[in-house]
N, C-alpha and C positions, 0 to 999 in steps of 0.2 A: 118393538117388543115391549109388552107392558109388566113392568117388575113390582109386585107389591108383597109386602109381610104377613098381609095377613090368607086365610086358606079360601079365600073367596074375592069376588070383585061382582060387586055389585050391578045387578041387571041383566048377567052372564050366567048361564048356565054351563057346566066345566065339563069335559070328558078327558081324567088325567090320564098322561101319556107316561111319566117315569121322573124318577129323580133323575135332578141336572145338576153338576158340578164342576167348580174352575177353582186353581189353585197357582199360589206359585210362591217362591221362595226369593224374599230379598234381602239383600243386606249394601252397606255404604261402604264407600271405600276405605281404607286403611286412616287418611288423612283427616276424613269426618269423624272416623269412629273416635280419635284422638281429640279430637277439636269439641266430642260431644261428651266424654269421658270426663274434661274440664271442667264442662260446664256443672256436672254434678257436684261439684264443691260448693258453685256460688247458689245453685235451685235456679228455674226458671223452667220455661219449655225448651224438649228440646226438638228445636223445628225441624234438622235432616232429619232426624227420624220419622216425625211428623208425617214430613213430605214421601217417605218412603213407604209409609204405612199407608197413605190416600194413595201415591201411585200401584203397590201391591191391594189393593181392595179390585180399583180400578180394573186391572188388571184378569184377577180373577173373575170379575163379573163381567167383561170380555168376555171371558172364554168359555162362561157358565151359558149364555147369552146363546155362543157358537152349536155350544152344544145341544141346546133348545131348537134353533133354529133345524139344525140337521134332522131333527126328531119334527119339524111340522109344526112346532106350537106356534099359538099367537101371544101364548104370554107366562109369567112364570107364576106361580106361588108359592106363598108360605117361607121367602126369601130369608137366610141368616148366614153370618157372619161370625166365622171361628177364627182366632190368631194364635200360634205358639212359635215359643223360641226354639231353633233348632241347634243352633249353638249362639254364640259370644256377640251380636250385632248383627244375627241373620233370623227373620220371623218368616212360618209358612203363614198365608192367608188365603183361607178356601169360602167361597161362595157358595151356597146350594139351595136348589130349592124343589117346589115339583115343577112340570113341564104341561102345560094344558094346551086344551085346543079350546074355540067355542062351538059348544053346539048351537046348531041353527034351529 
């Protein structure tokens, strides 16, 4: 599957199929949420979260991906990336894009 940002790919002429979208909602556990809580006294990054934010993107574009594929496409455009917090240590992160096929 070929994933790009912008509303075109070059050399391809496109027949869109629909918007595609994947989402999910993560958060760390109690122990990190503690351990990253800390860290905001001294500054620095803070990497669970980090690592949770790469694994939730992932994630969602999994499942953006899935849903692409279900619909026939060969490939996505115009691909972006929304994050909000849903509560205290828990971000949703949604994937979306359009869904193309190539014409021949």
């Amino acid at each position: 599957m070929f994933i790009v940002s912008t509303d075109y790919i070059t050399g391809k002429e496109l027949e869109m199929l629909g918007l595609v979208k994947g989402s999910t909602i993560q958060t760390k556990n109690i122990g990190r949420d503690i351990t990253q809580a800390f860290k905001t006294l001294v500054g620095g990054e803070l990497k669970a979260y980090n690592e949770m934010m790469n694994e939730a993107r992932a994630l969602a574009t999994r499942r953006m991906v899935e849903e692409a594929e279900a619909l026939g496409a060969d490939a996505i455009v115009n691909v972006r990336y929304a994050s909000s917090a849903v509560m205290q240590g828990a971000a949703e992160v949604i994937a979306y894009g359009t869904a193309v096929k190539y014409r021949e």
